[in-house]
C-alpha positions in Angstrom: 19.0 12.7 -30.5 18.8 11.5 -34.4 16.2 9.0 -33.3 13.8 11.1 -31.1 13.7 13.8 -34.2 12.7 11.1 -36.6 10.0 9.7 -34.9 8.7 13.1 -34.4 8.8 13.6 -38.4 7.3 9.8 -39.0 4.8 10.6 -36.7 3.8 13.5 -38.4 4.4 11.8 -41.9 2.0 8.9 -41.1 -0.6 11.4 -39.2 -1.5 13.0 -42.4 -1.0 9.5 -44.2 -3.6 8.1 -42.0 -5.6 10.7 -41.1 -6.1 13.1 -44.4 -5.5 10.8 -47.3 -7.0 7.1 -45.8 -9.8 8.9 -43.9 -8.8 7.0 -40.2 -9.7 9.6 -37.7 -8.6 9.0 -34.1 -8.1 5.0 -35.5 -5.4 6.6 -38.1 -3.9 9.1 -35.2 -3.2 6.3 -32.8 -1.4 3.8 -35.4 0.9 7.0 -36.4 1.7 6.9 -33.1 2.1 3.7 -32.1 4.2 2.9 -35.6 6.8 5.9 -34.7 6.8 4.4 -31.2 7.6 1.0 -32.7 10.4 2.1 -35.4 12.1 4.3 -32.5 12.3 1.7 -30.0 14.0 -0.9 -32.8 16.3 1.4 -33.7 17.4 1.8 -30.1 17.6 -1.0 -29.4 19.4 -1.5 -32.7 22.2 1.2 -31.6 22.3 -0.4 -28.5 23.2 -3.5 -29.6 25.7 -2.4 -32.3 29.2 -3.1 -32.0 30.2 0.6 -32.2 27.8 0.9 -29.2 29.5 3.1 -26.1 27.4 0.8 -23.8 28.7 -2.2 -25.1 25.2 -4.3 -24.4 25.3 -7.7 -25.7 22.2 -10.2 -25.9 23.6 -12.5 -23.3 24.1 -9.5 -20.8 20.3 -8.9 -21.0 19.1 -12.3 -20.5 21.3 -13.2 -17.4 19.4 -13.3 -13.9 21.7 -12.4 -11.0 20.3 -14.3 -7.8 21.3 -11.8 -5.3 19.8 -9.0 -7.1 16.1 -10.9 -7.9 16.3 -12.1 -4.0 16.5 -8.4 -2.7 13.7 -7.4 -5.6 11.3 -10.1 -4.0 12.3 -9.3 -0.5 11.1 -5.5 -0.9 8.5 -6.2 -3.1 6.7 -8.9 -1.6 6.2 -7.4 1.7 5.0 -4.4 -0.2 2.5 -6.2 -2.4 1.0 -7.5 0.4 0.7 -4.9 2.0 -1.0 -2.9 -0.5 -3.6 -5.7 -1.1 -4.4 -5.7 2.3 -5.0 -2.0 2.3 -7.1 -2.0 -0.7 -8.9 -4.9 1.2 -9.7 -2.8 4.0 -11.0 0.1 2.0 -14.0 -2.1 0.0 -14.6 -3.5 2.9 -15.1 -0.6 4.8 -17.0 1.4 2.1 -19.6 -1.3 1.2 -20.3 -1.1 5.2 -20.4 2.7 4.6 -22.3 2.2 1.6 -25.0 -0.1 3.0 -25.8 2.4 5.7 -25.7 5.7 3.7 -28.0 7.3 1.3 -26.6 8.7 -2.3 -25.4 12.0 -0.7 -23.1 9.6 1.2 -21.9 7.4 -1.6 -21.2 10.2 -3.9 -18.5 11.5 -0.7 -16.5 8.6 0.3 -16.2 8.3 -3.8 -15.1 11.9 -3.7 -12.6 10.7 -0.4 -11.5 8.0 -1.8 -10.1 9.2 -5.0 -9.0 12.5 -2.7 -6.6 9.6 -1.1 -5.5 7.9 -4.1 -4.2 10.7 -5.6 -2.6 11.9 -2.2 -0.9 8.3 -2.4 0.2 8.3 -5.4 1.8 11.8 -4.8 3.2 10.6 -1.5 5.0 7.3 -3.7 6.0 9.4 -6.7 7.6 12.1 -4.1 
């Protein structure tokens, strides 16, 4: 809670640094951002690893690979992978057919379509 509250006020702090007083624009909004992003994940990860910690993380629990758990990860996500490359295969395949035969009315569609489904998948994964 201590740590979201502060980046919100470094944020702020090194948005008017960066912005008003060193004249960075968008260049100074983004490193404000990206420096309160920065300082708040090393302090969680600083809490996390304290001894006082409720978790009770320590370095070597974080670096240890557990065979059974990274065989089911590959076993769901390799099938999956493929899958999906084969799907995206399909679909440039079929629209530079489609696009070969159409005129511009025609391209400017299956674009429409095709992000129509994208969205629609992403929708169907997320739900």
């Amino acid at each position: 809670m201590f740590t979201s509250y502060s980046n919100y006020i470094l944020h702020f702090i090194a948005s008017f640094v960066f912005i008003n007083i060193m004249h960075l624009d968008i260049l100074g909004s983004t490193l404000s951002l990206n420096l309160a992003r920065f300082v708040g994940g090393a302090a969680a990860v600083f809490m996390l690893l304290s001894p006082k910690s409720v978790l009770h993380v320590q370095i070597k629990h974080i670096f240890c690979i557990d065979k059974k758990i990274l065989w089911q990860i590959f076993r769901v996500g390799i099938p999956f992978c493929m899958g999906y490359k084969n799907i995206c295969l399909m679909e440039k395949i079929s629209f530079w057919c489609m696009v070969r035969k159409g005129n511009n009315l025609n391209i400017i569609q299956i674009f429409l379509s095709k992000g129509q489904s994208y969205i629609n998948k992403a929708l169907t994964f997320l739900l």
